[in-house]
N, C-alpha and C positions, 0 to 999 in steps of 0.2 A: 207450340201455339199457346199452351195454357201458360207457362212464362212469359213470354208476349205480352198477351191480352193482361193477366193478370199483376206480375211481375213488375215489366217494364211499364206501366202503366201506372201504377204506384209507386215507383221510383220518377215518373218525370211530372206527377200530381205535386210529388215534394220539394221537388224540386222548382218547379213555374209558382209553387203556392207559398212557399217558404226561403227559398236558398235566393229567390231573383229580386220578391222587392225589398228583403235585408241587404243586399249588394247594391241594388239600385240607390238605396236612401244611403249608404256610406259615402258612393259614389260623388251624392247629389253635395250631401254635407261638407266633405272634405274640399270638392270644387269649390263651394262658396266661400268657404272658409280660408281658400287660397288666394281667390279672389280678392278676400278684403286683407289679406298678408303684404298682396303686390300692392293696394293700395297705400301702408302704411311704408313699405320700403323694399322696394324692388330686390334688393341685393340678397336681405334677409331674406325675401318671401322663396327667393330661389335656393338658396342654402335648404329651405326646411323641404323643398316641393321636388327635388331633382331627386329622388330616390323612388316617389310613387312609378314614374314610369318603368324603373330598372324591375323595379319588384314585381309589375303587372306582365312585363317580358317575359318573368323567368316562370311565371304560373302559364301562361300563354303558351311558349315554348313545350312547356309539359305534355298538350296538350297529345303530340302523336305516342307519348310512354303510355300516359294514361290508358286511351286507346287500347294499346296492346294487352295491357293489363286487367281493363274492363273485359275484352276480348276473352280471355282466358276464362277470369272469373264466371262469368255468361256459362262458354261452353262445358265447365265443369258442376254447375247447377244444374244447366239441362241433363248432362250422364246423368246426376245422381238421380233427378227428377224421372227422368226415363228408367231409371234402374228399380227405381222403388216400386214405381206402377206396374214395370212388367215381373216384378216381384208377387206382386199382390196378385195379379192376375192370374200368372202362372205355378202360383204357392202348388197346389193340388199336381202336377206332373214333375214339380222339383222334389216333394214330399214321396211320390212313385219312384223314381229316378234317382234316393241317396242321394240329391245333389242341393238341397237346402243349406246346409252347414258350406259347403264352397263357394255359394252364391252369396250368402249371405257376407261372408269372407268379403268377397271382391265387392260389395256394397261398401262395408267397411273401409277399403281402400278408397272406394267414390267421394265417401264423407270426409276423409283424412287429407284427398287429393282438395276438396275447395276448401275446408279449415286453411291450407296452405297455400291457395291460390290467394283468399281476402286477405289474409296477412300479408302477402306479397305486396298486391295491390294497395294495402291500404299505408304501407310503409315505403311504395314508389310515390305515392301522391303526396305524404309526409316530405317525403323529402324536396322535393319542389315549394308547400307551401312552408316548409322553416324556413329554406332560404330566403326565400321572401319576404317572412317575416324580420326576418337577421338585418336586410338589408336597411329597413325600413328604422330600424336603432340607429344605425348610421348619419340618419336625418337629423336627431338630436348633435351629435357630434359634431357634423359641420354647420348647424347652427352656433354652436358654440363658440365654433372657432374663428367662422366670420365675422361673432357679434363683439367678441374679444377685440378683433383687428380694428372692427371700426369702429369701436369704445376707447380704442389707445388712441384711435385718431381724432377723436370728436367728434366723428360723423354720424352718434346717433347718441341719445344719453340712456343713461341705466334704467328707466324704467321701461323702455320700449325695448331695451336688449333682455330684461327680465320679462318683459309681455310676451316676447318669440319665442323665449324657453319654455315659457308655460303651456303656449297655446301649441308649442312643436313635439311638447312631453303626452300630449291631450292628441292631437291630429293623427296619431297614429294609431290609436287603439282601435277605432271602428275597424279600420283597414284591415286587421289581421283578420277578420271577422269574414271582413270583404274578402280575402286573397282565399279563408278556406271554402266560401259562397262561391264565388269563383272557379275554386277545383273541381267543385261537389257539379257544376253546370257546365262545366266542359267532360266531366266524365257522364253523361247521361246521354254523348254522342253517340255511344255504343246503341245505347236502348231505343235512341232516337233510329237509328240503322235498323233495328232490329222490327222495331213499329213501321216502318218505310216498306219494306221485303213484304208486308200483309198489303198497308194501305195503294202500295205501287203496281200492288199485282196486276194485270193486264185482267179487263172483265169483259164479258162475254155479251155483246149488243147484236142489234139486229131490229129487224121490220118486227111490230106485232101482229102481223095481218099476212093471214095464211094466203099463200096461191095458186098451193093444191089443184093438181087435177086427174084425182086420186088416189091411191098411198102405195103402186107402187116405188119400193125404194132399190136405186141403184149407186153401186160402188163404181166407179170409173177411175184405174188406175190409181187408188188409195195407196199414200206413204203415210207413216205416223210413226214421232220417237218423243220419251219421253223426257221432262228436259233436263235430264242426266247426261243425253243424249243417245240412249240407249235405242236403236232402232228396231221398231217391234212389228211393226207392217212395209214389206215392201213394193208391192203393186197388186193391191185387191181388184179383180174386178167380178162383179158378177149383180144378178138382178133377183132379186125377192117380187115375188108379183104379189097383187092381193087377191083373195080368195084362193090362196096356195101357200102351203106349209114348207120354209126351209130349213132346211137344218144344217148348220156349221157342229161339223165333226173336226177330229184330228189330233194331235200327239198333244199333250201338255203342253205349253209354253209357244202354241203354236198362233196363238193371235184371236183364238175364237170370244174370246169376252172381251177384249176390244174393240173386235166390229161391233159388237150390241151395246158397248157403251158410247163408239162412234158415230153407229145411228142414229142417237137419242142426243147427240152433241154434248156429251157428259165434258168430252175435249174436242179442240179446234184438229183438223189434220193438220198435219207437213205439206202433202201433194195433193195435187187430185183433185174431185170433186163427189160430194155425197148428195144423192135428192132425193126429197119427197113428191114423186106425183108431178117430176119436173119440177118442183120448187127447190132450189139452191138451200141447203138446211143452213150453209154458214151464215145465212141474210139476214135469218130468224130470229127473234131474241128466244134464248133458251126456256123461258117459262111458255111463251105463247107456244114453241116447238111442241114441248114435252105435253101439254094438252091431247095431242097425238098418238100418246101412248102408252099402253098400259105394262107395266114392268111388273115379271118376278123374279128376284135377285134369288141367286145358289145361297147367298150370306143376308140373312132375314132379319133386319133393321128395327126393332119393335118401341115405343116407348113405355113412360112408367104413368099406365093409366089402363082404362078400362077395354076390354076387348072391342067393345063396341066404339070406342074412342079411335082403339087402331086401326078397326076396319073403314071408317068413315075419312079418314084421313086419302082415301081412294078419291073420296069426293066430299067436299065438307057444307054442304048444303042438302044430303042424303038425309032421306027422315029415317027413322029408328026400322019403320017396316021395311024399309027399302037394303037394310044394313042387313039387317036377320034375313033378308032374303038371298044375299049375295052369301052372308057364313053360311046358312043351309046346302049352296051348291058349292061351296067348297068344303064341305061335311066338316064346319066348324060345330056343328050342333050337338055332335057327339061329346064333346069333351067341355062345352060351353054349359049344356044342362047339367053336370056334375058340379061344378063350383059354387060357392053358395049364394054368390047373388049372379048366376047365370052369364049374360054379356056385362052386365055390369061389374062383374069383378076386376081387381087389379091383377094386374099378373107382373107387377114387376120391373126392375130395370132390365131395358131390352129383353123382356117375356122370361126374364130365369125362374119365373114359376112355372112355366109349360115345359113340353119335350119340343126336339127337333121339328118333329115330324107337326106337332100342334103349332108352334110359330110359323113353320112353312105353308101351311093351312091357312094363316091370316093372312099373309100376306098373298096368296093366292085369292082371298075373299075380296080384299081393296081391290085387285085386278076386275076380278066378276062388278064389282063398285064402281069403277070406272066408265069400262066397257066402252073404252077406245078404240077407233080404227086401227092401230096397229099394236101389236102383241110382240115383247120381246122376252122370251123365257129362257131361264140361265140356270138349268135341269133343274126346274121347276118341283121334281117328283121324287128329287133325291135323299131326302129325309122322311122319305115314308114307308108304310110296311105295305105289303103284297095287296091285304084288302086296302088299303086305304090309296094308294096312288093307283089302284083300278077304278076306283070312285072317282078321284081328283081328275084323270084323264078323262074320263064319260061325261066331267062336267068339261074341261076343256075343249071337248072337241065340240062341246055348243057353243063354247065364248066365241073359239075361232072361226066362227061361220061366217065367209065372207068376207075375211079382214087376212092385212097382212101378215104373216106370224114369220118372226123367226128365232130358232129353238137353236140351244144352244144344249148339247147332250154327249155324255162319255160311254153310256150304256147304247146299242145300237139297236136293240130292241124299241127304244124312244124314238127311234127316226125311222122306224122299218116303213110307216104308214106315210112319211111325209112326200110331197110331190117333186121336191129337189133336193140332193145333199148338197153342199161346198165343202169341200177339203181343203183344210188349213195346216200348212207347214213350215216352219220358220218364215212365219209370214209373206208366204205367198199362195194361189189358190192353186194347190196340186191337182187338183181333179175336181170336176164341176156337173151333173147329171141327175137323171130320176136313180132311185136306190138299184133298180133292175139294171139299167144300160151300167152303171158302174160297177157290179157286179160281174159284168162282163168282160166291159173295159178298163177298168181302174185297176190299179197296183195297192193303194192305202189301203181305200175300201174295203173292198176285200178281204185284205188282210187284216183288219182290223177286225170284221166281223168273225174271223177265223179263229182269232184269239179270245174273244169275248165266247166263243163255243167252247174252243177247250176250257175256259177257264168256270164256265158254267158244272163243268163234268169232276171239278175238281171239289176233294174234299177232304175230312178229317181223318 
């Protein structure tokens, strides 16, 4: 993306702002210029003019090598581009891991791989426009030798055989100019491809005008893959009511954070159908949707600004006392009066000044901020310590008064109190009930609770 936007972006600024109307004015020149050739004598003017089109062929012709080359070039800036960042990011557990000097190693080969891609490239495109330059000497030549033949005949006299020499030795220089403007704007089809894949993308519309009649939300026969093709939901079906707690439990990889980002239309399904309260979610446009909901992400989003800046981003017409009221019951207060300018501290790109457990906390406070009819929490509690997520919970179980909730959780002690689980397994719904009856009746469930006992008992 940041090659894209930034990259390819300034490659086709230079290109439309520099390489098109220096080709266009050769273009313009050389035509007029031909024009008043044929004027003075047809025979000559085509001796000088029948090389422009061979030469514009063979750049033209170039155009699928180039392609291919540009191609390369591209996807070996992105590796190194990718390599570097996830270098930088992950210095600290390569440094743990003895594995810096290797990595750094196979960066090195990244850097050596595109040094040898542009050379490639830039000596594929070389070679298309010499040729073409080459050809274009030629034009003097058979000027020459026409002007020769019809000088022995009489058919034209010396100083107009000497005017075609001068003005055919002159008619070519722009052109070479033109043939490498040329190459430089047929290879930015790559980039052009590359900007198309963003601006192409298929966007997400819909009615702005809710029609709601309620907020419970039901799955009916959900399919969702994503477009790798990778199929990750095979037939969801089940109902969150409001004023009741669900929880989507189940194995890793078993589809539980894509129903919750399903519901929110984060993506369109495959199959099916998902609603709100009987409202069709796909009909919706996604911002007016998402007013419906208040979300807390497992993975905590923060920007580089003030605490109070982040919490308010829940709702951005909140006044300051309405902010402080919402961190208070998400016991952001604790760690907020310790800084030196209290809510108004920076904390950083995406919060790297706070702990876990204290970014988790904000983002739990936008939610309290919001305080939308429906609640989608994505173990909302899992970065916190024993006092701190009994706090977060006493405050949750007031947000949830009344309102949709559905709780996304690995620990099963978070779901003991909910009024329905869904069990999710290779994206289908294994088991669907209150905690008790599944207990009962369920094969997961159970087992799963079984395993988080033992696994409580264990130790160092």
């Amino acid at each position: 993306m940041t090659n894209s936007i930034m990259g390819d972006c300034a490659t086709l600024e230079t290109a439309f702002s520099h390489y098109v109307p220096a080709l266009a004015g050769s273009i313009i020149s050389t035509t007029l210029i031909a024009i008043c050739l044929f004027v003075y004598d047809w025979r000559m003017a085509l001796a000088a003019v029948w090389v422009l089109p061979i030469a514009f062929a063979i750049t033209f012709f170039s155009a699928r090598i180039q392609g291919y080359f540009n191609r390369k070039s591209v996807a070996a800036n992105v590796a190194l581009e990718s390599g570097v960042q996830e270098c930088i990011e992950s210095l600290q557990d390569l440094k743990a891991n003895n594995a810096e000097e290797s990595y750094l190693k196979g960066l090195g080969r990244k850097i050596d791989y595109v040094e040898k891609r542009h050379i490639i490239s830039e000596l594929g495109t070389a070679l298309f426009v010499v040729s073409s330059t080459l050809i274009l000497k030629f034009g003097i030549a058979t000027v020459a030798l026409v002007g020769s033949a019809l000088l022995i005949r009489g058919e034209i006299d010396i100083p107009l055989f000497f005017m075609f020499l001068l003005v055919a030795s002159r008619l070519y220089a722009p052109l070479e100019g033109a043939l490498q403007n040329l190459a430089a704007v047929i290879s930015t089809k790559t980039n052009i491809d590359r900007m198309n894949e963003i601006l192409d993308h298929p966007i997400q519309t819909g009615s702005s005008r809710v029609t709601n009649k309620g907020y419970d939300i039901v799955f009916d026969h959900v399919g969702f893959a994503y477009n790798t093709g990778e199929t990750v939901l095979k037939d969801v079906s089940f109902i969150a009511k409001q004023g009741e707690v669900t929880a989507l439990v189940g194995p890793s990889g078993g589809g539980k954070t894509t129903v919750s980002r399903l519901a929110a239309r984060f993506w369109d399904i495959t199959k099916g159908k998902i609603t709100v309260g009987g409202m069709d979610i796909s009909k919706i446009e996604p911002e007016t949707l998402l007013s419906l909901y208040s979300i807390v992400f497992q993975d905590v989003t923060l920007f580089n600004n003030t605490i109070m800046e982040n919490i308010r981003i829940g709702r951005k017409d909140a006044t300051d006392e309405e902010v402080i009221a919402a961190a208070k019951l998400a016991n952001c207060e604790e760690f907020a009066v310790k800084l030196p300018d209290g809510y108004n501290s920076m904390i950083g790109e995406n919060g790297c000044e706070l702990s876990g457990g204290e970014r988790q906390r904000i983002s739990i406070a936008r939610a309290f901020l919001k305080n939308s009819p429906i609640i989608l929490l994505d173990e909302a509690t899992a970065s916190l310590d024993v006092e701190n997520e009994t706090l977060i919970q006493a405050a949750l179980s007031r947000l949830i008064q009344d309102k949709t909730v559905l709780v996304i959780a690995h620990r099963m002690r978070t779901v003991s109190g909910a009024d329905k689980v869904v069990v999710l397994s290779d994206g289908c719904v294994a088991e669907q009930g209150a905690p008790k009856q599944l207990m009962n009746t369920g094969k997961i469930y159970p087992h799963m609770i079984k395993l988080q006992m033992i696994s409580q008992d264990w130790g160092i």
